[in-house]
C-alpha positions as a Markdown table, in Angstrom:
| # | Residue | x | y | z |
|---|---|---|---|---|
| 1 | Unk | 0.0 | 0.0 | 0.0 |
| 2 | Unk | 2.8 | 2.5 | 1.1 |
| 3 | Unk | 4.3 | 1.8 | -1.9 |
| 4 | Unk | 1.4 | 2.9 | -4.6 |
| 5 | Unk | 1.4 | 5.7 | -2.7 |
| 6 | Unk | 4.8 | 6.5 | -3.5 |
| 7 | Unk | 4.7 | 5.8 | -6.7 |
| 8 | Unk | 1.6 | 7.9 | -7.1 |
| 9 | Unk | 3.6 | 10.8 | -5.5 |
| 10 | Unk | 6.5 | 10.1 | -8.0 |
| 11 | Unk | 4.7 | 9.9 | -11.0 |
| 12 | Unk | 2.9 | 13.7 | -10.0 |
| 13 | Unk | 6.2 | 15.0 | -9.5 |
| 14 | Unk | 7.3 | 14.2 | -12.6 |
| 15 | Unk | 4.0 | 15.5 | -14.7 |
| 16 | Unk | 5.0 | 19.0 | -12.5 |
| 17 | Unk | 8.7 | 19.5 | -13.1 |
| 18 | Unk | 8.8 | 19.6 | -16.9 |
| 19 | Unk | 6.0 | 22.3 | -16.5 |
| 20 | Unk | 8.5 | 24.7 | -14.8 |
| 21 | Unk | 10.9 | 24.0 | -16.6 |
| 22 | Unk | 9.1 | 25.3 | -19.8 |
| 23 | Unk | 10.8 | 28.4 | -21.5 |
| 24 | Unk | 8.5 | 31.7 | -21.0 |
| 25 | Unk | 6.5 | 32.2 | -24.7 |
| 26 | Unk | 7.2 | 34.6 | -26.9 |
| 27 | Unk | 5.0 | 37.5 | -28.0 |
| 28 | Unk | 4.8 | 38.0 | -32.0 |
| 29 | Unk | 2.1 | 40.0 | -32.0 |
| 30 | Unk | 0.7 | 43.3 | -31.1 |
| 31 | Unk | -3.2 | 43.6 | -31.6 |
| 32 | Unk | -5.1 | 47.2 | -31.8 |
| 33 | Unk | -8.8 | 46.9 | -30.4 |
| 34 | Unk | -11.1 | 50.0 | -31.9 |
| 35 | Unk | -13.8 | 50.7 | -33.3 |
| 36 | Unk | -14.4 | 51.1 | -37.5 |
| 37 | Unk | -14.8 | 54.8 | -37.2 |
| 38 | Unk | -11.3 | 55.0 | -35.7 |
| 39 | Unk | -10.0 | 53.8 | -38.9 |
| 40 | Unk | -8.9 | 55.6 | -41.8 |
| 41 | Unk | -8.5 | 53.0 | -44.7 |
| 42 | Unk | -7.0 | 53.3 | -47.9 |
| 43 | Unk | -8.6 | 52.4 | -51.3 |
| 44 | Unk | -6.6 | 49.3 | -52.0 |
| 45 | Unk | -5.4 | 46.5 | -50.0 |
| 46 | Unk | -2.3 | 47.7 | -50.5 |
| 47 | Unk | -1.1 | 50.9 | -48.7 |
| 48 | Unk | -1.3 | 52.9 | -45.8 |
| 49 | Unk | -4.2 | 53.2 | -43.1 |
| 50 | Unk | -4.1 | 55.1 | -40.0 |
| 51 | Unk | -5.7 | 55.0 | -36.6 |
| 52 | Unk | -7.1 | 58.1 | -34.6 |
| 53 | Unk | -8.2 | 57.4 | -30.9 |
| 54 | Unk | -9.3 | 60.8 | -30.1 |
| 55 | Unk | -9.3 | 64.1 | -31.6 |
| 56 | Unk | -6.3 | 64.8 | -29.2 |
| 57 | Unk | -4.7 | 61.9 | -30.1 |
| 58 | Unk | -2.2 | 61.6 | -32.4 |
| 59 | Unk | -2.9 | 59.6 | -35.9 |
| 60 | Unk | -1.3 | 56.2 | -35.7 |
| 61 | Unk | -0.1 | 54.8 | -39.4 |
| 62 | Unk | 0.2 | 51.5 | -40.3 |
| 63 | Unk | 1.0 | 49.9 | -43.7 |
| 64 | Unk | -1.3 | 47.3 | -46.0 |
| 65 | Unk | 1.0 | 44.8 | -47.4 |
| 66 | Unk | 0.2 | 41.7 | -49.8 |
| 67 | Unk | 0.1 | 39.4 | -47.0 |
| 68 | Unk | -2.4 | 41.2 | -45.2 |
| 69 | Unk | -5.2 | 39.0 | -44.4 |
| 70 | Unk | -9.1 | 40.4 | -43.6 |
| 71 | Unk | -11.5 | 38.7 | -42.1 |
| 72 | Unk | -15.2 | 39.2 | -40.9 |
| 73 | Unk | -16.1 | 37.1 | -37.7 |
| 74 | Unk | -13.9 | 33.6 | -38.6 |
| 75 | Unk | -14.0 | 33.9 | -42.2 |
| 76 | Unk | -11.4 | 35.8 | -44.5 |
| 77 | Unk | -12.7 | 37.9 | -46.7 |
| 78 | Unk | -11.9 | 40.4 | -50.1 |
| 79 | Unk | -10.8 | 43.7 | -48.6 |
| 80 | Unk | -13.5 | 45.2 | -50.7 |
| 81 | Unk | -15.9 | 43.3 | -48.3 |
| 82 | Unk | -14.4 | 44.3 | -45.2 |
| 83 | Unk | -14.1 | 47.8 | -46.1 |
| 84 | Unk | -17.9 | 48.3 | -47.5 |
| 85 | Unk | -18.6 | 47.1 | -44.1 |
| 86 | Unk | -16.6 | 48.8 | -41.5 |
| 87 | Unk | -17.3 | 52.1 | -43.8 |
| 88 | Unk | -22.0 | 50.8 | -43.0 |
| 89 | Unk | -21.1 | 49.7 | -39.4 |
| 90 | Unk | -19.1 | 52.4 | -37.9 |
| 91 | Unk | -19.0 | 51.4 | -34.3 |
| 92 | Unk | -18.2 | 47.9 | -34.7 |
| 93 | Unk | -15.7 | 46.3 | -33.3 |
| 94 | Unk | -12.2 | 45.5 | -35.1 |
| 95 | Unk | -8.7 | 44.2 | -34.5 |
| 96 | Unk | -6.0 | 45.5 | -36.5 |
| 97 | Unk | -2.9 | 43.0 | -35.7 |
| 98 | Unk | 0.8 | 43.6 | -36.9 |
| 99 | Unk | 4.3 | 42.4 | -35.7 |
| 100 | Unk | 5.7 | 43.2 | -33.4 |
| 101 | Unk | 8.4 | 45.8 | -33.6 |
| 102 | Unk | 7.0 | 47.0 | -37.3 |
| 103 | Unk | 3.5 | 48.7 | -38.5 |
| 104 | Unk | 2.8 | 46.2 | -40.9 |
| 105 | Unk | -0.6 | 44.9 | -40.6 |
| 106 | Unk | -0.8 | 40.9 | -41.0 |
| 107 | Unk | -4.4 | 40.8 | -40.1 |
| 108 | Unk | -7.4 | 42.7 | -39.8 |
| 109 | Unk | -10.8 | 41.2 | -38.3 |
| 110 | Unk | -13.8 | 42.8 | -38.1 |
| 111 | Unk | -16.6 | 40.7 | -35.7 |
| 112 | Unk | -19.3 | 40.1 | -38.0 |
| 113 | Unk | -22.7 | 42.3 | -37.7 |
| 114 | Unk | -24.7 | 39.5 | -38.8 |
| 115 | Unk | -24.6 | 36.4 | -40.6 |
| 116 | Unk | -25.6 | 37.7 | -44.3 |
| 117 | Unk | -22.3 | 40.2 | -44.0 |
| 118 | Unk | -20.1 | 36.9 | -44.2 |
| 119 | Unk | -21.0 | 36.5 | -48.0 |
């Protein structure tokens, strides 16, 4: 008996040290949470768009590259569809995510308004 205990104790011990022992993650990523009127978009899905809080604030650029990737709710989507909406929904909320250390965007997702906006 004694001994199934140890072993039970042993065999814990073992599923805890490897956890600590796990090298912090790294962050890739910086995300931007706003609303669509916050954003200043450009005609093409290449280029630059900018980002104003606040009247006071002052206007955040970030670039459009070929990689960027739009998406409404989980599905991606032509930027022509993304922007037709955020330009009809204006206080929605969007995520505009880049890499970190640079301001270009590798994702932009807008949480879908309905379910007919997905189309």
């Amino acid at each position: 008996m004694k001994s199934n205990i140890l072993h039970a104790i042993a065999a814990m011990l073992l599923l805890v040290v490897p956890a600590g022992a796990r090298p912090l993650g790294t962050i890739t990523e910086d995300g931007r949470e706003l609303i669509a009127s916050m954003l200043t978009l450009p005609s093409t899905a290449i280029g630059t768009l900018s980002i104003l809080g606040c009247t006071a604030c002052q206007r955040e650029t970030l670039t459009l590259s070929a990689n960027t990737r739009f998406f409404v709710g989980q599905n991606e989507v032509a930027y022509g569809v993304l922007k037709n909406l955020l330009d009809s929904n204006p206080e929605s909320a969007v995520l505009v995510v880049t890499t970190v250390g640079t301001s270009v965007v590798t994702r932009i997702k807008l949480s879908a308004v309905t379910a007919a906006d997905v189309r």
